[in-house]
PDBQT receptor file of N, H, CA, C and O in Angstrom, charges set to zero:
ATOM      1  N   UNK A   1      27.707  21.772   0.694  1.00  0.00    +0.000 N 
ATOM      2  CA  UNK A   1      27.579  20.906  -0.485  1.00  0.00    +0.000 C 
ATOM      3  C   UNK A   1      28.772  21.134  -1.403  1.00  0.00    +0.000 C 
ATOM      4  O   UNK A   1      29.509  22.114  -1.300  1.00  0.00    +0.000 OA
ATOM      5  N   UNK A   2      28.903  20.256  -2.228  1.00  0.00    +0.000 N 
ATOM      6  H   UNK A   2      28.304  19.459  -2.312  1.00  0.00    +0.000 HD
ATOM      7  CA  UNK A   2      30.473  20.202  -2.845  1.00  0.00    +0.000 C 
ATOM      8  C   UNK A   2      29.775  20.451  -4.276  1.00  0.00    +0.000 C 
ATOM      9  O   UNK A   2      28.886  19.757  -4.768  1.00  0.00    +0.000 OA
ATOM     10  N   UNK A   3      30.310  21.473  -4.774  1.00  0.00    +0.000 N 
ATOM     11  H   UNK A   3      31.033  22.037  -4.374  1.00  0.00    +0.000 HD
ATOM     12  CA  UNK A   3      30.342  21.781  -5.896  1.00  0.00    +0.000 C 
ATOM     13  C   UNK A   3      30.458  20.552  -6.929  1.00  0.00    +0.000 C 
ATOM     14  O   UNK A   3      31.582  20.176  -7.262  1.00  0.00    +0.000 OA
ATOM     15  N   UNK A   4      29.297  19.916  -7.444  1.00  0.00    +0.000 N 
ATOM     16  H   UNK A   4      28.384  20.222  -7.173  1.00  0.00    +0.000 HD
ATOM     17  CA  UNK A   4      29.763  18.919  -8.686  1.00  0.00    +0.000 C 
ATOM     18  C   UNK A   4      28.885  19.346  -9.945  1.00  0.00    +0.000 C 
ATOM     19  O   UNK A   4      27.722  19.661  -9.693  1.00  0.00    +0.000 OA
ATOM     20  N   UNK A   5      29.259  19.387 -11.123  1.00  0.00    +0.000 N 
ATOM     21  H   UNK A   5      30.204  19.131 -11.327  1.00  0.00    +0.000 HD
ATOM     22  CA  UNK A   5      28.344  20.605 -12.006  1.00  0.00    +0.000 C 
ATOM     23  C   UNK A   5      27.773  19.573 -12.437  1.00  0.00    +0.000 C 
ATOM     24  O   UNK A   5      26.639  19.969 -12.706  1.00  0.00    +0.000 OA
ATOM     25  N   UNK A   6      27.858  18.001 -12.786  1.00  0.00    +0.000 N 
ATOM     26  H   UNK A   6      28.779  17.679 -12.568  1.00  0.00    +0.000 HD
ATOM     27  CA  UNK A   6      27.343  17.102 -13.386  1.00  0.00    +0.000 C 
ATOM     28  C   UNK A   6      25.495  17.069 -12.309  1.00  0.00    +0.000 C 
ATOM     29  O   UNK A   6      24.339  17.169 -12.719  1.00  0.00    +0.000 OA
ATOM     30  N   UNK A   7      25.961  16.917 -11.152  1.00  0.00    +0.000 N 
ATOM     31  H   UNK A   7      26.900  16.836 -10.819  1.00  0.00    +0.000 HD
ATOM     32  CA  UNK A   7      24.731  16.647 -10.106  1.00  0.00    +0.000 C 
ATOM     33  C   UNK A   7      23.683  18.077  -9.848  1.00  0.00    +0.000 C 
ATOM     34  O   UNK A   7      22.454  18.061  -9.914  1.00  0.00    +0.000 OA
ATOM     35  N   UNK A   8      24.558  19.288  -9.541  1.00  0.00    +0.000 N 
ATOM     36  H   UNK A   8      25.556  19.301  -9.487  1.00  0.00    +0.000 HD
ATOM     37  CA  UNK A   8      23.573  20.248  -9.128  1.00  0.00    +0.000 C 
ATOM     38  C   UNK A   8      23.394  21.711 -10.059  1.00  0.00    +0.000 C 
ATOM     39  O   UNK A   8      24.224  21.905 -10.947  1.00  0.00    +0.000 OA
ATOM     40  N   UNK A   9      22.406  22.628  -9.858  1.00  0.00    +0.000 N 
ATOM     41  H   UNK A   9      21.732  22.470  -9.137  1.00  0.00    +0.000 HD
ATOM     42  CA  UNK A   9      22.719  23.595 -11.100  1.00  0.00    +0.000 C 
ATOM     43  C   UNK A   9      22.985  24.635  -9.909  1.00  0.00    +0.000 C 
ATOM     44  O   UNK A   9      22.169  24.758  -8.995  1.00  0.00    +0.000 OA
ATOM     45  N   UNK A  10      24.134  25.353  -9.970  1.00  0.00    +0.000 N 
ATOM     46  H   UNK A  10      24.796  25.253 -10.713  1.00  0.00    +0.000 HD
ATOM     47  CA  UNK A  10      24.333  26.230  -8.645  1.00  0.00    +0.000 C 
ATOM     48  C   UNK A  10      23.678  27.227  -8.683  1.00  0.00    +0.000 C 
ATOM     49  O   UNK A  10      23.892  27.937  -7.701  1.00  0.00    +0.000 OA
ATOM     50  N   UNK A  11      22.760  27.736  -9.566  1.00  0.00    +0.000 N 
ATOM     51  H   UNK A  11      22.586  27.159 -10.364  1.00  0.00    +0.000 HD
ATOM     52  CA  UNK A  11      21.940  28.629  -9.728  1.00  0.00    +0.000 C 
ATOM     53  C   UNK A  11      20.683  29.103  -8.916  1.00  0.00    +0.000 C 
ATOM     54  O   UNK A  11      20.410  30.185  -8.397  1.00  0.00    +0.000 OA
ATOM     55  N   UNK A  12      19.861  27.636  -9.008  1.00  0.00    +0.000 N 
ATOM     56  H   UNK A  12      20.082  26.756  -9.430  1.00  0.00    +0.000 HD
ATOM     57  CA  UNK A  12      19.191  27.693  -8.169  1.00  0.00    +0.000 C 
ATOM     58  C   UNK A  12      19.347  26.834  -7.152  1.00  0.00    +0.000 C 
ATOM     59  O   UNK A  12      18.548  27.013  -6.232  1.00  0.00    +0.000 OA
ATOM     60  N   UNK A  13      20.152  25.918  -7.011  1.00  0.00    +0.000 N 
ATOM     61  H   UNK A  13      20.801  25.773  -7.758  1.00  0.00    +0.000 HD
ATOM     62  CA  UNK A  13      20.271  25.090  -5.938  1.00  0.00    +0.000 C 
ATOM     63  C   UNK A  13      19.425  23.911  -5.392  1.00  0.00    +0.000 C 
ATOM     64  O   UNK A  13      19.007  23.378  -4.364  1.00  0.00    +0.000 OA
ATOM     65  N   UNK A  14      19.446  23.848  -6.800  1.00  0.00    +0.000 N 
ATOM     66  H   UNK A  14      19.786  24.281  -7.635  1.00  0.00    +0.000 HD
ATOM     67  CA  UNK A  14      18.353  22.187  -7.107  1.00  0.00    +0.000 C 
ATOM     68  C   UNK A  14      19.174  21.627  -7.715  1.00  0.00    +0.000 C 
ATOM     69  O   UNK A  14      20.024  22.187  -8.408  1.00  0.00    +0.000 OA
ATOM     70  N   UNK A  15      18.997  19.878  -7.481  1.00  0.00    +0.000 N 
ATOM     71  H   UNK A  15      18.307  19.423  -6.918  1.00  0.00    +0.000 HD
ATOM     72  CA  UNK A  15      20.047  19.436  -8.565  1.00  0.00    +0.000 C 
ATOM     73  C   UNK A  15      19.071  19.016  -9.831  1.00  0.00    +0.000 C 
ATOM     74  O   UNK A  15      17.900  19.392  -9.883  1.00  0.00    +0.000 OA
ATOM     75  N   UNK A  16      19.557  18.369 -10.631  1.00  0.00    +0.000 N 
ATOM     76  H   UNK A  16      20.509  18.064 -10.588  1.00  0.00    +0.000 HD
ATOM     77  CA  UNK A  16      19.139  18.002 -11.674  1.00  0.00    +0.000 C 
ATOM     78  C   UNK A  16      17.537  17.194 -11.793  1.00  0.00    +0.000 C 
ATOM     79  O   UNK A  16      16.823  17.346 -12.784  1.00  0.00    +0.000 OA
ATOM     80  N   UNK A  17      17.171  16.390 -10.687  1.00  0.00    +0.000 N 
ATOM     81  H   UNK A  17      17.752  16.266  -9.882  1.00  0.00    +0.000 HD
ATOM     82  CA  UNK A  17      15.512  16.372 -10.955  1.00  0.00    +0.000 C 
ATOM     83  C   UNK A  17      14.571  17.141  -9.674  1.00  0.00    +0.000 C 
ATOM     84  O   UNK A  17      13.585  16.801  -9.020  1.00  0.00    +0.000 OA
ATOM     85  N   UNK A  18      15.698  18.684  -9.727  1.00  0.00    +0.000 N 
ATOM     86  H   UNK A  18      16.499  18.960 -10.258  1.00  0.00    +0.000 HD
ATOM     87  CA  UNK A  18      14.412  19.735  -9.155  1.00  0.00    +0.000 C 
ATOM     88  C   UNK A  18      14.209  19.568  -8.018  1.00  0.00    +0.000 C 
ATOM     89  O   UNK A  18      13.907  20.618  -7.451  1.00  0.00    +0.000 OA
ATOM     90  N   UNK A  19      14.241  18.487  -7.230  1.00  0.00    +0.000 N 
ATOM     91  H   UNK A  19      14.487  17.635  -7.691  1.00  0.00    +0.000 HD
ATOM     92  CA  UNK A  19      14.617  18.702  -5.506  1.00  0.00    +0.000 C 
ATOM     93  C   UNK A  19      15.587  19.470  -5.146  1.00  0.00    +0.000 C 
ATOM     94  O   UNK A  19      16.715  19.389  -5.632  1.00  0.00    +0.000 OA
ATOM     95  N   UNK A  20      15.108  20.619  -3.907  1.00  0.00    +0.000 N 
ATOM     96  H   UNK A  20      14.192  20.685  -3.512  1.00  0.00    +0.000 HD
ATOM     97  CA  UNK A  20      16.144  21.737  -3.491  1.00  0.00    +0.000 C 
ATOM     98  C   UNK A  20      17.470  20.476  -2.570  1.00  0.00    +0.000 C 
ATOM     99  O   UNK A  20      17.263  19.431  -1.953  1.00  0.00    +0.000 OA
ATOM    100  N   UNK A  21      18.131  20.857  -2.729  1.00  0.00    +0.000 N 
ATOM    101  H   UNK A  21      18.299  21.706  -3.230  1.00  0.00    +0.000 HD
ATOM    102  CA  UNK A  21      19.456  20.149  -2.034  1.00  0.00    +0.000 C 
ATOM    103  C   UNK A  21      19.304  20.287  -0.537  1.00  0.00    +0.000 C 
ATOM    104  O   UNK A  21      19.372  19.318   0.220  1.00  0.00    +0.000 OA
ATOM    105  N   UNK A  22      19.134  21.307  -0.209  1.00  0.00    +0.000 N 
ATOM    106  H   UNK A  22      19.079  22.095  -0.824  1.00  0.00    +0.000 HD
ATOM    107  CA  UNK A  22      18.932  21.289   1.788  1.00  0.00    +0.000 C 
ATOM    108  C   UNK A  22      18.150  20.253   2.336  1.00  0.00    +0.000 C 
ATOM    109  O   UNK A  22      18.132  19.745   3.457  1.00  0.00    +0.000 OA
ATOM    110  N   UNK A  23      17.283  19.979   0.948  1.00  0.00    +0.000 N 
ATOM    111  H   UNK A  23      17.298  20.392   0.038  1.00  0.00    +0.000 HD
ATOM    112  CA  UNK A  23      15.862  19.048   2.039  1.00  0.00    +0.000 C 
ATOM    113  C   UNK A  23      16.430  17.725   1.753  1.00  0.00    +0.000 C 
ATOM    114  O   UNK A  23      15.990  16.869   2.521  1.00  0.00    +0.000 OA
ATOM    115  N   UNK A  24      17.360  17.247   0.796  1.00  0.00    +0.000 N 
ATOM    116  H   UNK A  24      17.717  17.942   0.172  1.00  0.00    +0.000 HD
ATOM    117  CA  UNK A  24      17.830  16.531   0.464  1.00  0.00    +0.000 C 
ATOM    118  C   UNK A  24      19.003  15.587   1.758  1.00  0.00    +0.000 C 
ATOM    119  O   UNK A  24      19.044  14.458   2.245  1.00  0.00    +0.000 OA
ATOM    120  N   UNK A  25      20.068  17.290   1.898  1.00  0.00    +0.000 N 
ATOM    121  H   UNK A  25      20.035  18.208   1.502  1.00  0.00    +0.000 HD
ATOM    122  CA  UNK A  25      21.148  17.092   2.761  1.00  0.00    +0.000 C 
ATOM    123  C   UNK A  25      19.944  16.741   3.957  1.00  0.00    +0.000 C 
ATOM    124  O   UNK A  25      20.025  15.520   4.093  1.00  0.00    +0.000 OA
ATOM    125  N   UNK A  26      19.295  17.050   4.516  1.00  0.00    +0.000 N 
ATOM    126  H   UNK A  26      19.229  18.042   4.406  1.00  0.00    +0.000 HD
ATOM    127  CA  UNK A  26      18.374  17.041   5.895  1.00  0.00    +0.000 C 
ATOM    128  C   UNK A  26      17.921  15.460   5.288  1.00  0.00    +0.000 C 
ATOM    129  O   UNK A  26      18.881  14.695   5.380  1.00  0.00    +0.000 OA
ATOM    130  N   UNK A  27      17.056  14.999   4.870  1.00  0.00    +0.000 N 
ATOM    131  H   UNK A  27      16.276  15.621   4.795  1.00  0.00    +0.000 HD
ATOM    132  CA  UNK A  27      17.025  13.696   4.932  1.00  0.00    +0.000 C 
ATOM    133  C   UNK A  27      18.411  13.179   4.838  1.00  0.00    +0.000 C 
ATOM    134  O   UNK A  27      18.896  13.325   5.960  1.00  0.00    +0.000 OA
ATOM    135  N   UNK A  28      19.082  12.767   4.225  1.00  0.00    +0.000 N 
ATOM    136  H   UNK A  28      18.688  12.648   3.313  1.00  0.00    +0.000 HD
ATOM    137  CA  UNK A  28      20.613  11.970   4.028  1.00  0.00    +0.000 C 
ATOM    138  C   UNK A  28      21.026  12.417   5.972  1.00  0.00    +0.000 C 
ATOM    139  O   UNK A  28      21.361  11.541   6.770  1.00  0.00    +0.000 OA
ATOM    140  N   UNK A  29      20.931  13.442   6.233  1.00  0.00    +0.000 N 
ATOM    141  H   UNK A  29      20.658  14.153   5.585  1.00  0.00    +0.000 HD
ATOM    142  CA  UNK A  29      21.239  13.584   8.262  1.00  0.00    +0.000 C 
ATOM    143  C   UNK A  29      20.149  12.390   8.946  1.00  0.00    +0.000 C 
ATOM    144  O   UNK A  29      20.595  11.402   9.530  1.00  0.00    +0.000 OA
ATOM    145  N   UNK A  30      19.010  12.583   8.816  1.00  0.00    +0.000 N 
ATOM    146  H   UNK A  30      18.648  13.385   8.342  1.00  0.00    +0.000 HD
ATOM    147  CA  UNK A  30      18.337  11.890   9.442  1.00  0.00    +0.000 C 
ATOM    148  C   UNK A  30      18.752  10.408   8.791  1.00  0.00    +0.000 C 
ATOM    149  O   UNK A  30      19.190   9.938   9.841  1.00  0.00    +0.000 OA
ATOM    150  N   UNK A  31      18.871   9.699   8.154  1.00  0.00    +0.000 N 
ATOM    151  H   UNK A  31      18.515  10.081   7.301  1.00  0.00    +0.000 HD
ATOM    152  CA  UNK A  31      18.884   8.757   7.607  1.00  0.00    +0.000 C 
ATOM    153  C   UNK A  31      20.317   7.920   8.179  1.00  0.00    +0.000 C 
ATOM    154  O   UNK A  31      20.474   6.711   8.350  1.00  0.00    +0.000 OA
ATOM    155  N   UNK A  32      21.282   9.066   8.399  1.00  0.00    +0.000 N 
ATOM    156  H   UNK A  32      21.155  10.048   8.260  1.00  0.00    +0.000 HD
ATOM    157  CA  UNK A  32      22.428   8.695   8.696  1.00  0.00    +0.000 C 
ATOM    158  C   UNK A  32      22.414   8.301  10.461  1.00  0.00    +0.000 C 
ATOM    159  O   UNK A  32      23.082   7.472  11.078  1.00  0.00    +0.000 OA
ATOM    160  N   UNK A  33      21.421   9.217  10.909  1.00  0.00    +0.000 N 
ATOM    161  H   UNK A  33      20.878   9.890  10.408  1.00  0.00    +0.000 HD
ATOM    162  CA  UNK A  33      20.950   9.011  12.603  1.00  0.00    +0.000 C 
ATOM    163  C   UNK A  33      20.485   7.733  12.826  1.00  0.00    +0.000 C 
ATOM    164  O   UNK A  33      20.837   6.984  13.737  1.00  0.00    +0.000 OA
ATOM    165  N   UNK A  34      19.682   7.515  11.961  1.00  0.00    +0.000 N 
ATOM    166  H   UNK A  34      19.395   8.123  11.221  1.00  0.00    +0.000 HD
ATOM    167  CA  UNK A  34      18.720   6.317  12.100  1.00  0.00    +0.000 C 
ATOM    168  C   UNK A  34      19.794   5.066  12.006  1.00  0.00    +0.000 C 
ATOM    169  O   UNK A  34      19.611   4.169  12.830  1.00  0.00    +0.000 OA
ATOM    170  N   UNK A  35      20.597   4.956  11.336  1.00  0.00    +0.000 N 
ATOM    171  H   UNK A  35      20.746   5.684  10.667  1.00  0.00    +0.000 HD
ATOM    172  CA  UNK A  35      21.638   4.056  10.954  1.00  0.00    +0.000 C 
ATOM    173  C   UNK A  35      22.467   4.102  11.912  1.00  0.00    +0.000 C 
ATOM    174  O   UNK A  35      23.267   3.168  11.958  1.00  0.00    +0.000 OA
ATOM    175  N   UNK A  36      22.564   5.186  12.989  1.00  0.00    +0.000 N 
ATOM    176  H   UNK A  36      21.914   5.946  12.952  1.00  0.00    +0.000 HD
ATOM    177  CA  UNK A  36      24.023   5.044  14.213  1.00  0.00    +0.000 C 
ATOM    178  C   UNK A  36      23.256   4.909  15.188  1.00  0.00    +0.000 C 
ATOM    179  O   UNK A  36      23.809   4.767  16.279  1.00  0.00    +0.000 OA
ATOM    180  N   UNK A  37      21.443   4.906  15.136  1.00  0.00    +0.000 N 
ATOM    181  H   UNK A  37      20.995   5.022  14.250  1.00  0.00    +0.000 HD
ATOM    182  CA  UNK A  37      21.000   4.120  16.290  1.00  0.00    +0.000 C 
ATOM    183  C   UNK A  37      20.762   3.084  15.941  1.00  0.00    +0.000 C 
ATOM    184  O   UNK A  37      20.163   2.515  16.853  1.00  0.00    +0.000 OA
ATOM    185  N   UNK A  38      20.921   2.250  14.835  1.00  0.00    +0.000 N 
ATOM    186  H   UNK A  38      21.407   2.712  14.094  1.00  0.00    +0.000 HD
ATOM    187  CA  UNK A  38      20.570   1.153  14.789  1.00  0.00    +0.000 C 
ATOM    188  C   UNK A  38      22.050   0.031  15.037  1.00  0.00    +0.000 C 
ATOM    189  O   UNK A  38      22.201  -1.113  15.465  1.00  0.00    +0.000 OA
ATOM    190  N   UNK A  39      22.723   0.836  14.635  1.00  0.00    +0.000 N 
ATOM    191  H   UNK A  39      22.600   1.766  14.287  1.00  0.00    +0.000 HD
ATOM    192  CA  UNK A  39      24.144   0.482  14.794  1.00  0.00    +0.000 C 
ATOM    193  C   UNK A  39      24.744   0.207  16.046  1.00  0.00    +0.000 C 
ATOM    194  O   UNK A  39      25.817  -0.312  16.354  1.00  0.00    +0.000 OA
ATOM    195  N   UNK A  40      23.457   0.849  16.936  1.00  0.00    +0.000 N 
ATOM    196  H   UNK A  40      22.585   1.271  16.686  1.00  0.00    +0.000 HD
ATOM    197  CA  UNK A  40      23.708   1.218  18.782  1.00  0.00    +0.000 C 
ATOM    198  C   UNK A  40      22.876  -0.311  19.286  1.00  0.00    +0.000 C 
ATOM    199  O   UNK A  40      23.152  -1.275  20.000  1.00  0.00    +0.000 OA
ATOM    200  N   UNK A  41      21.644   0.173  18.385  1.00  0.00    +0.000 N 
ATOM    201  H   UNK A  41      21.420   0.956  17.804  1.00  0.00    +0.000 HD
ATOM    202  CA  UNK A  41      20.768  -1.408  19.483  1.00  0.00    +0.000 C 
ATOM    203  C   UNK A  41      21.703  -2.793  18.727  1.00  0.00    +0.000 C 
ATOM    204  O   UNK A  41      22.001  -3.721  19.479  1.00  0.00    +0.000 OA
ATOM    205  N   UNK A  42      22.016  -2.845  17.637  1.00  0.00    +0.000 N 
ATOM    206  H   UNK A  42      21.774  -2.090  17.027  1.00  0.00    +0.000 HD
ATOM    207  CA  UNK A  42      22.884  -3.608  17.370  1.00  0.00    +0.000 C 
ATOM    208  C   UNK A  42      23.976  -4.371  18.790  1.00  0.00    +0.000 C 
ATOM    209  O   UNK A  42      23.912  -5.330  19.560  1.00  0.00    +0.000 OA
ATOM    210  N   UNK A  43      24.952  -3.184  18.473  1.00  0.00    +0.000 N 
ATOM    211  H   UNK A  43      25.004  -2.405  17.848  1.00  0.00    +0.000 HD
ATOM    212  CA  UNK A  43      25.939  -3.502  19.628  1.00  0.00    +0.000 C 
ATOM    213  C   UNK A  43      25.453  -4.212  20.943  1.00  0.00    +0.000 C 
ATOM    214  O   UNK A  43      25.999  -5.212  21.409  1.00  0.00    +0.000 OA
ATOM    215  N   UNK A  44      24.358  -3.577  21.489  1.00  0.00    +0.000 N 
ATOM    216  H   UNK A  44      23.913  -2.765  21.110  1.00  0.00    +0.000 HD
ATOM    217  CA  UNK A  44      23.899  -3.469  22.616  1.00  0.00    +0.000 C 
ATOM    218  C   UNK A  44      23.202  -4.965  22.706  1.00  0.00    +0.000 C 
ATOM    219  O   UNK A  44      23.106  -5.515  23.803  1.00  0.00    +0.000 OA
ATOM    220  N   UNK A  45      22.750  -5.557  21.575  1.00  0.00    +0.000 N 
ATOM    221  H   UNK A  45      22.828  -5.110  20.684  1.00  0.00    +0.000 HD
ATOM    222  CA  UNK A  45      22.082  -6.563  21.648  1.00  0.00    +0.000 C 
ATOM    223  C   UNK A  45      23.539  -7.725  21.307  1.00  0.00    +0.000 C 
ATOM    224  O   UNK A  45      23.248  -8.894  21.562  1.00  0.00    +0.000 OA
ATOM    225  N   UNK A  46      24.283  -7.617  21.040  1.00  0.00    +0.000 N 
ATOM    226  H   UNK A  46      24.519  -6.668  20.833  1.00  0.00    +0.000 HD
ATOM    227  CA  UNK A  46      25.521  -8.686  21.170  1.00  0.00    +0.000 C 
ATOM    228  C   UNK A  46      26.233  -8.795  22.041  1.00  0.00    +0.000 C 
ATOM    229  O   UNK A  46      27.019  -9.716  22.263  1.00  0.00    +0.000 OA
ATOM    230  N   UNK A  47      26.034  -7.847  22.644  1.00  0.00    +0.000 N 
ATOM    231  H   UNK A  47      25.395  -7.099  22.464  1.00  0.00    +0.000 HD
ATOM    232  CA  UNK A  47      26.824  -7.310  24.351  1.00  0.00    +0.000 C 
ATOM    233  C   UNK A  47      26.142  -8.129  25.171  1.00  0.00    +0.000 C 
ATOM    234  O   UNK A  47      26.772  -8.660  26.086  1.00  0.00    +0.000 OA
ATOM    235  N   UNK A  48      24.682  -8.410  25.013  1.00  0.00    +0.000 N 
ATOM    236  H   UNK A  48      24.170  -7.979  24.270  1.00  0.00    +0.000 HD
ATOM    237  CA  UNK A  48      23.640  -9.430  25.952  1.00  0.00    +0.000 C 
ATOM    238  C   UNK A  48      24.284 -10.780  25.944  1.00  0.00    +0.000 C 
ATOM    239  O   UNK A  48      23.758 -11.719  26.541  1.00  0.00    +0.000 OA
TER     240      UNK A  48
C-alpha cells in the first residue's frame, strides 16, 4: 500500500472510515479478477 496520509492512518492500518486496508486490497484483487474474466468471455464471444 502506498503511503497517502490524507486516505490511511499508518498506525493502525485502517484508513479513514475504519476498514482494515488488507480486506480492502483483497476485495479491489478479486474485483479486478472478475473484470479480466469478464474481459475474457467478452473477447471470446466476438471471436464467435
Amino acid at each position: 500500500t502506498i503511503y497517502n496520509p490524507n486516505k490511511y492512518s499508518i498506525d493502525t492500518q485502517t484508513d479513514l472510515t475504519g476498514q482494515d486496508i488488507d480486506e480492502k486490497d483483497n476485495k479491489i484483487d478479486d474485483l479486478t479478477k472478475n473484470i479480466k474474466d469478464l474481459e475474457n468471455q467478452i473477447k471470446d464471444l466476438n471471436d464467435k
